[in-house]
Backbone as a ProteinNet text record, in pm:
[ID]
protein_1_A
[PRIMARY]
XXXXXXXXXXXXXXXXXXXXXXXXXXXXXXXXXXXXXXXXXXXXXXXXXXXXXXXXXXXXXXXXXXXXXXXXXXXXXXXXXXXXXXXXXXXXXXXXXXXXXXXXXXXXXXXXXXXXXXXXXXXXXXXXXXXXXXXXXXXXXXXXXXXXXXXXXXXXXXXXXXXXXXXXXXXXXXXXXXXXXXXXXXXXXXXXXXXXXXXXXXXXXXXXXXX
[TERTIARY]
15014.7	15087	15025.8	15095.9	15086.3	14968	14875.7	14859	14921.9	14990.1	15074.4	15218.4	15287.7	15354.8	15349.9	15197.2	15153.2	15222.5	15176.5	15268	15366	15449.8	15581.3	15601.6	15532.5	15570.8	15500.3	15429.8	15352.5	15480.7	15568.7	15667.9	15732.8	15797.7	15915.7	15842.6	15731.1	15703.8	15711.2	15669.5	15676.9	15852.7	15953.1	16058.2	16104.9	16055.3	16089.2	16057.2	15952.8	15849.3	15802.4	15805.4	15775.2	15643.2	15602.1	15502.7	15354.1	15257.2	15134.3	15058.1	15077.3	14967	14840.2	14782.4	14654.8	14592.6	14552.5	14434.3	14337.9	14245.8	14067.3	14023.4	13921.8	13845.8	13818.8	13869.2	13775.5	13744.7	13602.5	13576.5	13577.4	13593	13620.6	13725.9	13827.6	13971.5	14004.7	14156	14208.1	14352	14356.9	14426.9	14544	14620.3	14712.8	14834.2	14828.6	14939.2	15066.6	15156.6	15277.8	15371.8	15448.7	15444.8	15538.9	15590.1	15675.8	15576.7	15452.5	15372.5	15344.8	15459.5	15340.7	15233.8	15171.8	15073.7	15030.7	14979.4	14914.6	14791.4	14733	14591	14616	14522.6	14523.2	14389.3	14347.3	14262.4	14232.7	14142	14063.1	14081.2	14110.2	14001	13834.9	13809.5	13764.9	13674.8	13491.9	13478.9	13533.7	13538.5	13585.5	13523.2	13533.2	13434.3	13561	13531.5	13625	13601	13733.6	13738.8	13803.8	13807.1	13817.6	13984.5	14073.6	14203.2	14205.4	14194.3	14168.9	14257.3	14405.1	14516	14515.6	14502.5	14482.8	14396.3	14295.4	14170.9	14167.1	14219.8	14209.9	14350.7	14448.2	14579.7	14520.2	14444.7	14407.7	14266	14178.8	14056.1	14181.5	14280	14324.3	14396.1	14385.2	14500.9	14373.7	14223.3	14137.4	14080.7	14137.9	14070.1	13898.6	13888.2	13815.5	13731.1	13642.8	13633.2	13542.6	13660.3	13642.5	13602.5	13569.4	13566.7	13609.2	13696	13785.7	13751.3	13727.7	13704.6	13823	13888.9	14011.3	13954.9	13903.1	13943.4	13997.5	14014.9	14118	14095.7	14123.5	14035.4	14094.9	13995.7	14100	14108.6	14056.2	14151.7	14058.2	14028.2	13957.2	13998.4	13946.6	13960.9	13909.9	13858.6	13795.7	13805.7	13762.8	13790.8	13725.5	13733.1	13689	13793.5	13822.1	13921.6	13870.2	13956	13945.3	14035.7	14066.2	14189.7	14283.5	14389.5	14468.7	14471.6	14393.4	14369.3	14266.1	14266.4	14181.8	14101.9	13978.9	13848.7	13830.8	13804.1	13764.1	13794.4	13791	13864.9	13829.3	13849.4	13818.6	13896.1	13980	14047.5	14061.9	14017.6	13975.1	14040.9	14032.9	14068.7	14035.8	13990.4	13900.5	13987.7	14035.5	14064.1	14018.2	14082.1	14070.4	14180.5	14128.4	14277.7	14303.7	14462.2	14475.7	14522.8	14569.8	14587.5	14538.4	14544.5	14496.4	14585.9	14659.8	14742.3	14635.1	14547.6	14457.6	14368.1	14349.2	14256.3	14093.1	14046.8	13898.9	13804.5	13741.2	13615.8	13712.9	13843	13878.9	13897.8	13893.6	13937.5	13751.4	13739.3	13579.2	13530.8	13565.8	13543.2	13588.8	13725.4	13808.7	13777.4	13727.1	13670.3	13537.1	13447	13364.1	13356.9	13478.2	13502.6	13561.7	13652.4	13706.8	13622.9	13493.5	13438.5	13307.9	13295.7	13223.2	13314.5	13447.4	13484.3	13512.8	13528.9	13501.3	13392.3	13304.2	13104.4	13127.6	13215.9	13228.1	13328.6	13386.3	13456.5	13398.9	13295.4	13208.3	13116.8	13039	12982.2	12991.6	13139.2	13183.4	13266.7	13267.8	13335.2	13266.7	13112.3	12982.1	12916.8	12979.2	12925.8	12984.6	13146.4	13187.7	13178.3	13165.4	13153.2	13001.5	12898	12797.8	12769.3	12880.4	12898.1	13004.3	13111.7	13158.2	13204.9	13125.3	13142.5	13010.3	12896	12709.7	12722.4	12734.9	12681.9	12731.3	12855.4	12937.6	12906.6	12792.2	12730	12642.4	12631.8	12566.6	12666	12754.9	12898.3	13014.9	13074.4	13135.3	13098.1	13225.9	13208.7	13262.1	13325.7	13341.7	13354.3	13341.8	13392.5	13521.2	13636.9	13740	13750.7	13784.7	13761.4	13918.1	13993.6	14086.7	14087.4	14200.9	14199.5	14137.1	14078.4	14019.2	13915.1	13878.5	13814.7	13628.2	13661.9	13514.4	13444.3	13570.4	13504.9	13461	13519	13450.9	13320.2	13286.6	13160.1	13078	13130.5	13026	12963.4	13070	13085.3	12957.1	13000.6	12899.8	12734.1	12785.5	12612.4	12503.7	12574.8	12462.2	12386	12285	12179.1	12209.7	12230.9	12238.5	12335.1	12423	12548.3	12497.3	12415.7	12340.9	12421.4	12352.1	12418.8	12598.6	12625.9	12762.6	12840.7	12709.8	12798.6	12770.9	12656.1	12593.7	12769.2	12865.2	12950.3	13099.4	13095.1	13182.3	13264.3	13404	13487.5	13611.2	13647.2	13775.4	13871	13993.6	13972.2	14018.4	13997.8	14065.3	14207.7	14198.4	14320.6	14412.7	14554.6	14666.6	14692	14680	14756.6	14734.2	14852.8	14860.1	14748.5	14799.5	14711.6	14657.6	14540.3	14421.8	14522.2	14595.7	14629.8	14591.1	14631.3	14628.6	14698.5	14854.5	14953.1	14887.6	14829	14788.9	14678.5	14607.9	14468.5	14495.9	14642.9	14726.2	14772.9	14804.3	14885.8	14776.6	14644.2	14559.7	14498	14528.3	14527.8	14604.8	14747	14826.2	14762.2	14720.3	14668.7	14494.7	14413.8	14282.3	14313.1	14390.8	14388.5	14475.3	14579.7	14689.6	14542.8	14649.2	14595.1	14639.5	14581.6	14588	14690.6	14787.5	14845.5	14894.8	14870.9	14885.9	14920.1	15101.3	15144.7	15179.4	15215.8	15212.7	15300.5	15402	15545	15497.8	15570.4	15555.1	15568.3	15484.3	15532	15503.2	15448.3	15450.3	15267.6	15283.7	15076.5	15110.1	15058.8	15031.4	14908.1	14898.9	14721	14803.4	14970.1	14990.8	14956.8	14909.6	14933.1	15102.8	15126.6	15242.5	15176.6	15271	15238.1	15332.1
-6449.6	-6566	-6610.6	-6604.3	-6664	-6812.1	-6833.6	-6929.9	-7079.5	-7042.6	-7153.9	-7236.6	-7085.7	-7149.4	-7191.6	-7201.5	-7220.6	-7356.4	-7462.2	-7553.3	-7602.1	-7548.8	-7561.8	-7481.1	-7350.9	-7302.6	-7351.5	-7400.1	-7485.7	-7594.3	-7682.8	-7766.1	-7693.9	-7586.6	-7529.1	-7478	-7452.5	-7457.5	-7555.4	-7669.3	-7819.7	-7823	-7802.4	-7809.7	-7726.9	-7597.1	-7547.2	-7523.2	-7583	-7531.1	-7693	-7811.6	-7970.1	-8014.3	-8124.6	-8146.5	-8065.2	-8070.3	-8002	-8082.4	-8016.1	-8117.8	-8117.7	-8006.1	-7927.8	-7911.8	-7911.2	-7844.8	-7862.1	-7721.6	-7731.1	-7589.6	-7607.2	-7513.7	-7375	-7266.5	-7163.9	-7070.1	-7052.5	-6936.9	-6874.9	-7013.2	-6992.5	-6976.1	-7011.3	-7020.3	-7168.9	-7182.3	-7313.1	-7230.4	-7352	-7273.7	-7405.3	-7406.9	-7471.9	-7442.1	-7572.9	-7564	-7665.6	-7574.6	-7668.6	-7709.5	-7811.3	-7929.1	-7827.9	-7706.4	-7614.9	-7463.9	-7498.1	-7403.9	-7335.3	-7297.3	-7199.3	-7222.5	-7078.6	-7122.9	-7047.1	-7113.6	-7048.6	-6997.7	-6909.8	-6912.4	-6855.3	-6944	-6988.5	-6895.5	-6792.4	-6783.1	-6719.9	-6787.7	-6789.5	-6681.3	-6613	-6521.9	-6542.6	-6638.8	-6683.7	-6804.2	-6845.6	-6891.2	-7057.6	-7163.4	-7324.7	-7374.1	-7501.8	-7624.5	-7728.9	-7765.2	-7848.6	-7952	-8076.8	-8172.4	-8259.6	-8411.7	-8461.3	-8447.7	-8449.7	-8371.7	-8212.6	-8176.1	-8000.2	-7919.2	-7917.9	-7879.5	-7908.7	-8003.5	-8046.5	-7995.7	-8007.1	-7957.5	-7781.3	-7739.3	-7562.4	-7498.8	-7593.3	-7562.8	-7601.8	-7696.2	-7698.3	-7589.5	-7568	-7483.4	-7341.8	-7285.3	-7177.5	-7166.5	-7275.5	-7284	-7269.9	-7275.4	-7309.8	-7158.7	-7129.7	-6974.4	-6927.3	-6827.7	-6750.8	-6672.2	-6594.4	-6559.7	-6390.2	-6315.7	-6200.5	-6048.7	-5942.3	-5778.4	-5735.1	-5606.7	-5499.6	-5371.6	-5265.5	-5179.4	-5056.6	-5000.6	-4921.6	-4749.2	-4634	-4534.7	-4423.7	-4350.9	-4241.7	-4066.1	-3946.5	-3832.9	-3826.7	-3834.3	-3830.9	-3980.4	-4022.7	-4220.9	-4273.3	-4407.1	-4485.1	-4620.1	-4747.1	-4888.7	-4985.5	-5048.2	-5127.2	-5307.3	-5390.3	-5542.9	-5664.3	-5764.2	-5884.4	-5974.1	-6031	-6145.5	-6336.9	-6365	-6528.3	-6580.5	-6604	-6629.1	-6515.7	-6526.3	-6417.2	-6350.7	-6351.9	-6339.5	-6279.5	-6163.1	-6020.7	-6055.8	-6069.2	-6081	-5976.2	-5830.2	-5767.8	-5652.9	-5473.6	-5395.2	-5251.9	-5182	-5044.3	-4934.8	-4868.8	-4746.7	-4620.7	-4511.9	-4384	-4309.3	-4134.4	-4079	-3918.5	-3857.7	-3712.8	-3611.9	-3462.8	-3387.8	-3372.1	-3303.2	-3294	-3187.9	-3053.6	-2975	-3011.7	-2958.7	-3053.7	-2908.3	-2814.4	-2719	-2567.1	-2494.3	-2348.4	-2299.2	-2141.3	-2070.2	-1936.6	-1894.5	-1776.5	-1781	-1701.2	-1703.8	-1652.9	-1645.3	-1579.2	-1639.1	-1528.4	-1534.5	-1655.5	-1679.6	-1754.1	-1842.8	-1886.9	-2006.5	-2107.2	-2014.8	-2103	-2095.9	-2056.6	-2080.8	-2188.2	-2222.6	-2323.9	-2451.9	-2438.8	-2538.4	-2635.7	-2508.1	-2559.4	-2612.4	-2580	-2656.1	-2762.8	-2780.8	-2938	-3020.3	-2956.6	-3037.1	-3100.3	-2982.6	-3080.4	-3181	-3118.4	-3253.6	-3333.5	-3349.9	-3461.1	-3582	-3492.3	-3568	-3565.9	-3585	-3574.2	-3676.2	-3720.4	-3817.5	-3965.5	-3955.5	-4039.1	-4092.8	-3999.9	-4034.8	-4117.7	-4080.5	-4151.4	-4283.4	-4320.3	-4408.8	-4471.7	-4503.8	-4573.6	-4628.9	-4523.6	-4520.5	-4681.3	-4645.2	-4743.3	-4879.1	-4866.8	-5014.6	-5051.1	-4979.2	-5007.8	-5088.9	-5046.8	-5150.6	-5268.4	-5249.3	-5378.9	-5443.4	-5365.9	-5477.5	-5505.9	-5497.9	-5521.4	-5625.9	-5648.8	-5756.7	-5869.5	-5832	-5980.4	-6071.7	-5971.4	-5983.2	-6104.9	-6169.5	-6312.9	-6424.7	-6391.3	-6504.5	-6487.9	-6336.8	-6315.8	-6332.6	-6412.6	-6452.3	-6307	-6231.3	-6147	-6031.4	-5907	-5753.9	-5731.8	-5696.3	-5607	-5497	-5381.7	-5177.3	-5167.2	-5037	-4954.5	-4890.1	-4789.2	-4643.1	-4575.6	-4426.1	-4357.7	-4415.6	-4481.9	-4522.7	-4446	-4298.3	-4245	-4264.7	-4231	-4225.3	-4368.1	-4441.9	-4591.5	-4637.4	-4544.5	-4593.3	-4510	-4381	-4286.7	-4336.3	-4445.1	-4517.5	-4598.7	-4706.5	-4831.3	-4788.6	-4634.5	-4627.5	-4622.7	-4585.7	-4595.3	-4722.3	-4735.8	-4874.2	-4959.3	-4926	-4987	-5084.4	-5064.5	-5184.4	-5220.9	-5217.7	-5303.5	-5465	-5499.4	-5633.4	-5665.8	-5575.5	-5580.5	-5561.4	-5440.7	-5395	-5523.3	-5599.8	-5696.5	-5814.8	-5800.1	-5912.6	-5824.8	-5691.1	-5651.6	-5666.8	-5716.2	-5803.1	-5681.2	-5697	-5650.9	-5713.4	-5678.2	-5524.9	-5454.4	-5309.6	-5266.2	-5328.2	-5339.1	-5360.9	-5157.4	-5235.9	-5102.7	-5102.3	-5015.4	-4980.3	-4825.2	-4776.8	-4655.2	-4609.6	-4528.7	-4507.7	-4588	-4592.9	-4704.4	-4697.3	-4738.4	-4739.5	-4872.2	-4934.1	-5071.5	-5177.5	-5115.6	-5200.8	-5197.1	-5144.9	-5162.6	-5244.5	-5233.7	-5320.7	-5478.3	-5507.1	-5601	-5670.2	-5637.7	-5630.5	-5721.8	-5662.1	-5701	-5812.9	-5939.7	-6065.8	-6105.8	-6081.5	-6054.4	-6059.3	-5975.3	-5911	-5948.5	-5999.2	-6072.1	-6185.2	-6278.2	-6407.9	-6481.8	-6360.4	-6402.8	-6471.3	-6548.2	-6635.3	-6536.1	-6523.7	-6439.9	-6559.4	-6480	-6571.1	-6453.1	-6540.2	-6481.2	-6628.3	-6555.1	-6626.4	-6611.1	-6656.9	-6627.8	-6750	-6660.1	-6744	-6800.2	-6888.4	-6955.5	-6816.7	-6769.5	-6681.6	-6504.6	-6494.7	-6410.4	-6374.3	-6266.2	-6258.3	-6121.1	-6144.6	-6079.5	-6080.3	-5989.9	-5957.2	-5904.9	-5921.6	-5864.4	-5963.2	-5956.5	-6055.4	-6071.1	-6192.9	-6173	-6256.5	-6260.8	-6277.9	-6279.5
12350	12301.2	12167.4	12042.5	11933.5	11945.7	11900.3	11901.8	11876.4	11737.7	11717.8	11799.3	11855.5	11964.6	12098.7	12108.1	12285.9	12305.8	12230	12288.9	12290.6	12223.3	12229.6	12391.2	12385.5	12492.6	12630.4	12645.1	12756	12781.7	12660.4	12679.7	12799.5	12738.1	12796.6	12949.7	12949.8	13085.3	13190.3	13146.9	13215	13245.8	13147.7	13143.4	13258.9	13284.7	13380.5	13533.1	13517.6	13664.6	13668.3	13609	13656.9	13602.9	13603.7	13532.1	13603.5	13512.4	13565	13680.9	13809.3	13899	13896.4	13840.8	13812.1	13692	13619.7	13487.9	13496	13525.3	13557.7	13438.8	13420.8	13370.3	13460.9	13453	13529.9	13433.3	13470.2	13393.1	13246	13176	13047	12992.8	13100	13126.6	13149.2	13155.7	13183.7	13260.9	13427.2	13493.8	13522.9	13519.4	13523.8	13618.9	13742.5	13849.6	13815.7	13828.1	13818.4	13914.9	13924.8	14035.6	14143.4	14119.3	14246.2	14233.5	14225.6	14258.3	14155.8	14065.3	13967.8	13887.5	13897.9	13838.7	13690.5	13593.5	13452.5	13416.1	13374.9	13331.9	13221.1	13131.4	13007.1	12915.6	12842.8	12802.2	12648.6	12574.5	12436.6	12371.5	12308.4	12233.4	12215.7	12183.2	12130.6	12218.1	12198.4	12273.4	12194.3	12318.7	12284.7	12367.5	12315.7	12402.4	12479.1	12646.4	12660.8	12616.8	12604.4	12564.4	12709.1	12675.6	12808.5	12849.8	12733.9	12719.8	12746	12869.5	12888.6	12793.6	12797.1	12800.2	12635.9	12602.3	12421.8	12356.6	12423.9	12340.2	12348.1	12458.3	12467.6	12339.7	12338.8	12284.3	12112.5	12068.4	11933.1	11876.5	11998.2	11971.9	11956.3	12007.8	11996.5	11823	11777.8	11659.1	11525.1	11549.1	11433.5	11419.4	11284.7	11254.6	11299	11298.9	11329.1	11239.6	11172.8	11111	11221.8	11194.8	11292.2	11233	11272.6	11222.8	11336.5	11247.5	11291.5	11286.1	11370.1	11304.3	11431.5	11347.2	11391.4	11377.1	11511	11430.7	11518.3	11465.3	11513.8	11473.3	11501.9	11499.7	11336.7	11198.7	11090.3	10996.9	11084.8	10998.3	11075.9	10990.7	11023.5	10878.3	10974.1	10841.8	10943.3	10822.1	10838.3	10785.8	10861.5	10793.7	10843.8	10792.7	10829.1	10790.8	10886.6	10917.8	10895.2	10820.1	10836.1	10875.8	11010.7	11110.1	11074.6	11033.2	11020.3	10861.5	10778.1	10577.2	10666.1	10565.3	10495.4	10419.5	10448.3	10320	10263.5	10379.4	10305.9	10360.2	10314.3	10387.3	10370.3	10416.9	10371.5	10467.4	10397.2	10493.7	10440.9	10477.5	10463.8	10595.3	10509	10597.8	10558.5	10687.5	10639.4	10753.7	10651.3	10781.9	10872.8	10985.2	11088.8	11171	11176.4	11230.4	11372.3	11392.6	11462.6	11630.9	11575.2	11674.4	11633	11717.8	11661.7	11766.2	11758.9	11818.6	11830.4	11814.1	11808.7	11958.7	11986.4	12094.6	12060.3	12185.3	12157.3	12082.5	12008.4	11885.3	11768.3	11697.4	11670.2	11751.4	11846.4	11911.6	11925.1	11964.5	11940.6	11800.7	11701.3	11583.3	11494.1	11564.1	11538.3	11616.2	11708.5	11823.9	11744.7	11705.3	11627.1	11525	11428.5	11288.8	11289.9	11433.3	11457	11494.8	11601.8	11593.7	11563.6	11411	11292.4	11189.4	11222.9	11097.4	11191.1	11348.4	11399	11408.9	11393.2	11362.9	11237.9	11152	11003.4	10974.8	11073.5	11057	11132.6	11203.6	11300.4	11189.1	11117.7	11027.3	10914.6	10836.8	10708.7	10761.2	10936.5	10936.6	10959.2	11046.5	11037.5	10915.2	10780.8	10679.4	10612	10654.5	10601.6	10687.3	10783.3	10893.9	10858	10806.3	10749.7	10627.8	10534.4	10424.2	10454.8	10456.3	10466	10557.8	10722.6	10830.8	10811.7	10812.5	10836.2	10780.6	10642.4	10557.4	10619.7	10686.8	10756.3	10901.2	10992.6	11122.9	11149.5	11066.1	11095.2	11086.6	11000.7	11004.7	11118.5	11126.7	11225.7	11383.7	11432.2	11569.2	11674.7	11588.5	11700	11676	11708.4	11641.5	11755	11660.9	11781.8	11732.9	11830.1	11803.2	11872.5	11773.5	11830.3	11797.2	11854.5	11833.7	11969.6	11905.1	12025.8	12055.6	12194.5	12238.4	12229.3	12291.1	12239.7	12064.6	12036.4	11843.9	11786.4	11862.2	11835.4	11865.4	12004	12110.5	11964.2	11945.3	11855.6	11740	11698.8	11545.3	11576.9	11696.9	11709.1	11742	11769.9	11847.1	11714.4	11616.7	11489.5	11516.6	11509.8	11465.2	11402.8	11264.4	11150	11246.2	11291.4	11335	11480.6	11490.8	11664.1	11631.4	11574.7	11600.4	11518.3	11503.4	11508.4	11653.8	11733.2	11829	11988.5	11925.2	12060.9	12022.4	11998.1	11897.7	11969	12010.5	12041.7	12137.7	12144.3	12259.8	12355.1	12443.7	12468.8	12494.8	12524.9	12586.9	12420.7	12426	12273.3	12264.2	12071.9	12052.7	12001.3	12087.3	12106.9	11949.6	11900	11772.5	11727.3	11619.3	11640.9	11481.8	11418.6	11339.2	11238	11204.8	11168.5	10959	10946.2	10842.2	10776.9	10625.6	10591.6	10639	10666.4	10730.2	10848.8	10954.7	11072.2	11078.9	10948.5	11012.2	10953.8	10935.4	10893.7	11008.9	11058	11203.3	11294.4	11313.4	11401.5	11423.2	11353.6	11403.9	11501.4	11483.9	11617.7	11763.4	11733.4	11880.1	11880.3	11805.7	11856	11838.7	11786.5	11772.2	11900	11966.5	12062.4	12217.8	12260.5	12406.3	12490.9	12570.4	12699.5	12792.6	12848.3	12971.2	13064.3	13177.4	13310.1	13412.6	13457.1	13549.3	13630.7	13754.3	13859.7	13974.1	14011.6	14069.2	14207.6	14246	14339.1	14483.9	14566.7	14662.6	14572.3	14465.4	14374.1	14341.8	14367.3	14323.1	14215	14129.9	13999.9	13894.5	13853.8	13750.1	13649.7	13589.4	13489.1	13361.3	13239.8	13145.3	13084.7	13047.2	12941.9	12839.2	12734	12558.3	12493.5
[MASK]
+++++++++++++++++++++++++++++++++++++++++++++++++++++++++++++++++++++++++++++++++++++++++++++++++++++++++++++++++++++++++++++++++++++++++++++++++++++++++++++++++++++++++++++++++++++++++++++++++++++++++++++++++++

């Protein structure tokens, strides 16, 4: 859920399901019962402080930028950024071959095995290289790191040192996006800045999120 339209859309909830009988804190969450049973859970990106207004104070802490890092990569592609709520400070996107099939068998097939996967450690490398320059310098201001793409090549990225305390900052769950391009690492406020919601019908048990 957009930050900006939560409460409009919290309205339209009251509108539909009756006023709230419930709002408590769980878990770093805010869970909210409404007067024919359903129920809401409400949660951050981002950590917030309650206020004695639960429901006000969680709905305005979701609306105050962030100042976040991104780092997107993929077998081939990789980019990089730092976020001030949803504005680009700063950025970097690269991209190194990587073959992608072989039709040969045998003595070529493991020859080919092996050259993919040095320009794979060749692509692990120059993308550390770059999350080294212009995510590092940003690790004392940034509140949070978010990673997509292939999940292993990311773990490979963060395990360098140099980015320890980039990686003690690292949140989930990954963000879904397809290849780590500029327009994509554009996109990704969307999806770290959005509120988590999860609801759940009167007579209805569910762990799906909607958004």
């Amino acid at each position: 859920m957009p930050p900006d339209r939560l409460g409009r859309w919290l309205d339209g909830v009251a509108a539909r399901h009756g006023t709230f009988a419930t709002v408590e804190p769980v878990d770093g969450a805010v869970r909210v019962v409404c007067a024919d049973g359903t129920e809401v859970v409400l949660r951050a990106p981002f950590d917030w402080r309650a206020g004695p207004a639960l429901l006000s104070s969680f709905t305005a802490a979701a609306r105050v930028p962030h100042r976040a890092a991104v780092l997107l990569v993929r077998r081939g592609r990789w980019a990089a950024g730092v976020f001030d709520g949803g504005d680009l400070v700063v950025s970097k996107v690269d991209a190194r071959q990587v073959q992608g099939r072989t039709a040969a068998g045998g003595w070529s097939q493991q020859r080919f095995a092996r050259r993919r996967g040095h320009q794979t450690d060749a692509v692990v490398a120059a993308a550390a290289e770059t999350a080294v320059r212009v995510l590092a310098p940003h690790a004392g201001e940034v509140e949070a790191l978010f990673t997509g793409g292939d999940r292993g090549l990311v773990d490979e990225v963060m395990a360098d040192p140099r980015l320890r305390a980039l990686a003690a900052l690292r949140r989930g769950p990954a963000l879904e996006v397809g290849e780590p391009t500029k327009a994509v690492l554009l996109t990704t406020p969307e999806e770290f800045r959005a509120v988590g919601v999860r609801i759940v019908e009167p007579g209805e048990r569910t762990d799906s999120p909607r958004s």
